[in-house]
C-alpha positions as CSV (number, residue, x, y, z in Angstrom):
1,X,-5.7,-4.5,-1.3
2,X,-7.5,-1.2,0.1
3,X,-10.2,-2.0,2.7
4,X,-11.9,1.1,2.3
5,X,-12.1,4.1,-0.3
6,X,-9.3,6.4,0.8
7,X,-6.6,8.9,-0.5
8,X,-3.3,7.6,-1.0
9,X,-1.0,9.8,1.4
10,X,2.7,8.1,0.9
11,X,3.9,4.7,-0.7
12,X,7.0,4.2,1.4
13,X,8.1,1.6,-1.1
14,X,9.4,0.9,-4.3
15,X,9.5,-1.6,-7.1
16,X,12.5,-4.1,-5.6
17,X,12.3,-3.4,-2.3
18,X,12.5,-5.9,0.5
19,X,9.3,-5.9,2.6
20,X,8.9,-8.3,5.6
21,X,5.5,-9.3,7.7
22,X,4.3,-5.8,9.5
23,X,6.1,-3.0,7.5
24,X,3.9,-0.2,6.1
25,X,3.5,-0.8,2.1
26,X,1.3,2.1,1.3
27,X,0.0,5.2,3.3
28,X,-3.9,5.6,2.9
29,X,-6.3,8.8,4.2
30,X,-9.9,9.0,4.9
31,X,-12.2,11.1,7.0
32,X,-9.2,13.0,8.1
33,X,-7.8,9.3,9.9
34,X,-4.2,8.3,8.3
35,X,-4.6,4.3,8.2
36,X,-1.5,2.2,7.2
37,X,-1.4,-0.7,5.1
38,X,0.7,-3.2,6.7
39,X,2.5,-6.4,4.6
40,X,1.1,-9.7,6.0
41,X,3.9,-11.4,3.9
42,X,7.1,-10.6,3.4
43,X,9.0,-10.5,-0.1
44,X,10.1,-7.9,-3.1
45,X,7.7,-5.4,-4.1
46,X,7.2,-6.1,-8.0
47,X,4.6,-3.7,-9.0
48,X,3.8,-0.5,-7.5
49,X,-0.1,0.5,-8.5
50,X,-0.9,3.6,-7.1
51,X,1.0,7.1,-6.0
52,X,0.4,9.5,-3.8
53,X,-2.7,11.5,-4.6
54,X,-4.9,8.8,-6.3
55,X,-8.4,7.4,-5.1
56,X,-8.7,4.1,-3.9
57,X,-11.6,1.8,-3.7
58,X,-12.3,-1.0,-1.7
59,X,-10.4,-4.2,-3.4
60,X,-8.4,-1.9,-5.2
61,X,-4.8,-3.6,-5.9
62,X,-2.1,-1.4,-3.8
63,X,1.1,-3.5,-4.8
64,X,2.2,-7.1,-5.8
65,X,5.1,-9.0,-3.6
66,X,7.2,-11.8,-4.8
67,X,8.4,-14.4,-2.2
């Protein structure tokens, strides 16, 4: 989930891909700081939620993982 509102910059994943605990998931941008969103889980990336470009508030859904 997005901490903060923020810019998404890159989402260095894809729908099936194999995650594991600290990789970057998502990107994000705000007040010129680049912040990464790190996996605390590791698993398969089932849904991606947002793409480069979009506005993102705080709670927003990023991305869902399967065990």
């Amino acid at each position: 989930m997005a901490e903060m509102v923020a810019g998404v910059l890159e989402v260095p994943v894809a729908v099936g891909a194999r995650v594991e605990v600290g990789d970057t998931v998502v990107l994000l941008e705000s007040m010129k700081m680049e912040i990464p969103v790190i996996s605390e889980a590791a698993g398969t990336v089932v849904s991606v939620n947002v793409v480069p470009g979009d506005a993102v508030q705080e709670g927003d859904l990023l991305l869902s993982l399967t065990p």
